[in-house]
C-alpha positions in Angstrom: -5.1 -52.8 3.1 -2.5 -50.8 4.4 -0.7 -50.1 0.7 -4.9 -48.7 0.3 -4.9 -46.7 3.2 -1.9 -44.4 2.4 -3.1 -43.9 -1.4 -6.5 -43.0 0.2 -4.6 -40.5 2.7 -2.7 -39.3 -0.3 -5.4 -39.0 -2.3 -7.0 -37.1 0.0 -4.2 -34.9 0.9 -4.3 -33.5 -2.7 -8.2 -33.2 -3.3 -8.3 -30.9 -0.2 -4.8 -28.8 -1.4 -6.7 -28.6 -5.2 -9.3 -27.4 -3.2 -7.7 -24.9 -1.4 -5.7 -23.4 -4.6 -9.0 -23.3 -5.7 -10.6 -21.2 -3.1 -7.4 -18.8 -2.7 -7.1 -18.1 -6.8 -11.2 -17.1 -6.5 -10.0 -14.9 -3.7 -7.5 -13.2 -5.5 -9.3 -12.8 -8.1 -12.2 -10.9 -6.6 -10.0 -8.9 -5.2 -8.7 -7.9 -8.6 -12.2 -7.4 -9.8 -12.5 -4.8 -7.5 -9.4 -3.0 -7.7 -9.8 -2.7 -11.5 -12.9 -1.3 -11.4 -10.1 1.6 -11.2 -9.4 2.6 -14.3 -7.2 5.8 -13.1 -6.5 8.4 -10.8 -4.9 11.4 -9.4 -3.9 11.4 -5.7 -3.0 14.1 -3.5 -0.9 12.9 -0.7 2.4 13.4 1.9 5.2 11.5 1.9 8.3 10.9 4.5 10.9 9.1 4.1 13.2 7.4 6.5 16.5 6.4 5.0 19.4 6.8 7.5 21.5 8.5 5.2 19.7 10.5 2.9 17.8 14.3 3.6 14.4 14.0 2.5 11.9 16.2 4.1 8.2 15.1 4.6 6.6 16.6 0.9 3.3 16.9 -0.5 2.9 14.9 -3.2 0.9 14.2 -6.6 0.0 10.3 -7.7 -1.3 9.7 -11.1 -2.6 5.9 -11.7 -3.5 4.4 -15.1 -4.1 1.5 -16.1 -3.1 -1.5 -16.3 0.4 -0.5 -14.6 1.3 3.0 -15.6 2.6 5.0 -12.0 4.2 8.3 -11.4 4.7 10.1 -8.3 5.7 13.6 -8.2 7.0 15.5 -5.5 7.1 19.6 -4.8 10.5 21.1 -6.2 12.0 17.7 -7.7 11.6 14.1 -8.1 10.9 11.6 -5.6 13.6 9.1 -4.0 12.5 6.1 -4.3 13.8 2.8 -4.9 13.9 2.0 -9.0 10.7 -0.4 -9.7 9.8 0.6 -6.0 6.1 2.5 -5.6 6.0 0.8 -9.1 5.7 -2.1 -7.4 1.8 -1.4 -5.8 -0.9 -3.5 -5.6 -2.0 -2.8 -9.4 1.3 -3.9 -10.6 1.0 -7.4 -8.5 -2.8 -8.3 -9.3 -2.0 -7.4 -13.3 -0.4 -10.8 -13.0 -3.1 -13.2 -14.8 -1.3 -16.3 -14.9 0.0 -17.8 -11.7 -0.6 -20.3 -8.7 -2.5 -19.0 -5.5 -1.6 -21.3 -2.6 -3.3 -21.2 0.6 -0.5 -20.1 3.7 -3.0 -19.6 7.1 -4.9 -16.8 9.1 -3.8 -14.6 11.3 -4.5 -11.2 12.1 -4.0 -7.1 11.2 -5.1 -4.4 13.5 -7.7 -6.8 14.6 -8.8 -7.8 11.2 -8.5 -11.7 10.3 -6.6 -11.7 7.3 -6.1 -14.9 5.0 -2.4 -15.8 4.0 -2.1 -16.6 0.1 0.9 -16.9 -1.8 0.5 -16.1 -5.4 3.6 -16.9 -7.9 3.6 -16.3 -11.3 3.8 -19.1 -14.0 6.1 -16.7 -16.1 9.1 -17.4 -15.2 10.3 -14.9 -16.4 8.3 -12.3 -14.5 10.5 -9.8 -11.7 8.1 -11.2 -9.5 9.0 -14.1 -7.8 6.7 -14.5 -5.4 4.0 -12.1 -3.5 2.6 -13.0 -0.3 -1.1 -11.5 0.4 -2.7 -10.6 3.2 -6.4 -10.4 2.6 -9.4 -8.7 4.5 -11.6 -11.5 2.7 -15.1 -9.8 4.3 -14.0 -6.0 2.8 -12.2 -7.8 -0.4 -9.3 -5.5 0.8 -5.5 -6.7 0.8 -4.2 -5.1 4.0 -0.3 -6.3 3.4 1.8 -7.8 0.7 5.2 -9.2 0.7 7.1 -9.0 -2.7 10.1 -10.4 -3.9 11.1 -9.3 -7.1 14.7 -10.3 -9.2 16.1 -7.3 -9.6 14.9 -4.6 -6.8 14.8 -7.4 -3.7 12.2 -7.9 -1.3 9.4 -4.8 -0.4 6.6 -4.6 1.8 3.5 -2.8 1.5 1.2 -2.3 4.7 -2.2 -0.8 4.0 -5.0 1.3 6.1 -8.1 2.3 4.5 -11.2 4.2 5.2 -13.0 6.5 2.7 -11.9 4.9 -0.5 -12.2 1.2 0.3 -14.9 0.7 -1.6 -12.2 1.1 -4.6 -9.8 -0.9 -3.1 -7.6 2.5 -2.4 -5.7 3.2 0.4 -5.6 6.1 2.8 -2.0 5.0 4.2 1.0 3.2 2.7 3.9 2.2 4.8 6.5 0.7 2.1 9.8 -0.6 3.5 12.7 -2.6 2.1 16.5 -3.2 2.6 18.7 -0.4 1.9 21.3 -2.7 0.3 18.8 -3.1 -2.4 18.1 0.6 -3.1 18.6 1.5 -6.7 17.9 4.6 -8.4 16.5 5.6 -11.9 18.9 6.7 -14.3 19.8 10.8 -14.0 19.3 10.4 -10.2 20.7 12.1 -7.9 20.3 11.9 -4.1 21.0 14.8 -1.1 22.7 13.0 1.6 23.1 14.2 5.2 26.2 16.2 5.8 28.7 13.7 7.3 26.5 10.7 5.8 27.3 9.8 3.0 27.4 6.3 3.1 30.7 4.1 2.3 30.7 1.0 -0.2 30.3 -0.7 3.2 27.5 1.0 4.6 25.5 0.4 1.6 25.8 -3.1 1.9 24.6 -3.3 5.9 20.9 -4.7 5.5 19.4 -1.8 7.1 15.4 -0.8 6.7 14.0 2.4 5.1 11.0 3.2 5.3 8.9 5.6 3.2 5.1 6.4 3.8 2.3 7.8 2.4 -0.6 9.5 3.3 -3.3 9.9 0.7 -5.5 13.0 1.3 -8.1 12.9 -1.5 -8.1 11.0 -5.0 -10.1 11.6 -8.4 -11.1 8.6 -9.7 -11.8 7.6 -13.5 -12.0 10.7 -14.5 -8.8 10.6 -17.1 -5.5 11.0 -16.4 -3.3 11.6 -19.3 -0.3 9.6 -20.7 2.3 12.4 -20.8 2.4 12.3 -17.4 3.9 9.3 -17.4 7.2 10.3 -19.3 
């Protein structure tokens, strides 16, 4: 009897976690059915950055979107600095991920808003995601933070606010911050440090946080955006 009661409780045990993979991998994928009725767009937005050692002024910005993954960011008199694979790495990018496991990971709450926790890995293994962790606005269908470990540009975080565009799944606001010790630059790159700051082999390696966020003013949505802009 007893021999029966713990393959019952087993049993059990993995019906309700089938269950539960079940329910979090219809989640996410609503949530991608959403977001991809974006086919494109062009943002206007400011950025700041916050990197300790590096000048970068607060700059208005253009954002051009296409799908499935194609992201560009241009800033006023230059190129962004930004991480290599980092704004790259936005929600598009994650949810393009078709195969993978969606594992449920608790509640808790965002500005007020529950939020369910699901982990979603991909089944490629060799995909430079490892492993994103999702928060989700499950009444709005709106992921309000993600988590992302990647193999080659470290761990990011993406924190979301929305408001006009949620019904596309866009953001208004995007705080994105990471580990300095991981920043890595596109080839042909070239930064403008602080007078007096350039940092040593040693500072690069301190895990300190940068920060860079960005404020979307107005976007136009599938209304072509054209592949040039992307080289």
């Amino acid at each position: 009897m007893k021999i029966k009661y713990v393959l019952l409780c087993c049993l059990t045990c993995f019906s309700l976690s089938v269950l539960h993979a079940q329910e979090m991998t219809e989640l996410v994928n609503k949530v991608k059915t959403k977001i991809e009725t974006v086919t494109d767009y062009t943002a206007t937005a400011v950025m700041k950055v916050d990197i300790e050692f590096i000048k970068a002024p607060t700059s208005s910005v253009k954002i051009y979107y296409k799908k499935p993954n194609k992201f560009k960011l241009k800033k006023e008199g230059g190129i962004s600095i930004l991480p290599k694979g980092g704004l790259s790495i936005n929600l598009n990018t994650v949810l393009t991920i078709n195969d993978f496991v969606a594992l449920a990971a608790g509640e808790t709450k965002i500005d007020n808003m529950p939020v369910k926790i699901v982990k979603m890995l991909p089944n490629d293994e060799n995909s430079d995601i490892i492993l994103s962790t999702l928060y989700i606005d499950e009444k709005n269908l709106l992921i309000r933070k993600v988590v992302t470990t990647t193999r080659e540009t470290g761990t990011y975080e993406l924190n979301m606010t929305y408001g006009a565009y949620s019904q596309w799944g866009l953001p208004d606001k995007v705080i994105f911050s990471f580990n300095t010790k991981d920043y890595k630059l596109p080839k042909g790159v070239t930064l403008e440090f602080d007078e007096g700051k350039k940092p040593s082999d040693a500072d690069k390696l301190k895990n300190k946080k940068g920060k860079v966020e960005i404020s979307y003013s107005s976007y136009i949505i599938n209304k072509g955006v054209d592949d040039s802009l992307f080289k």
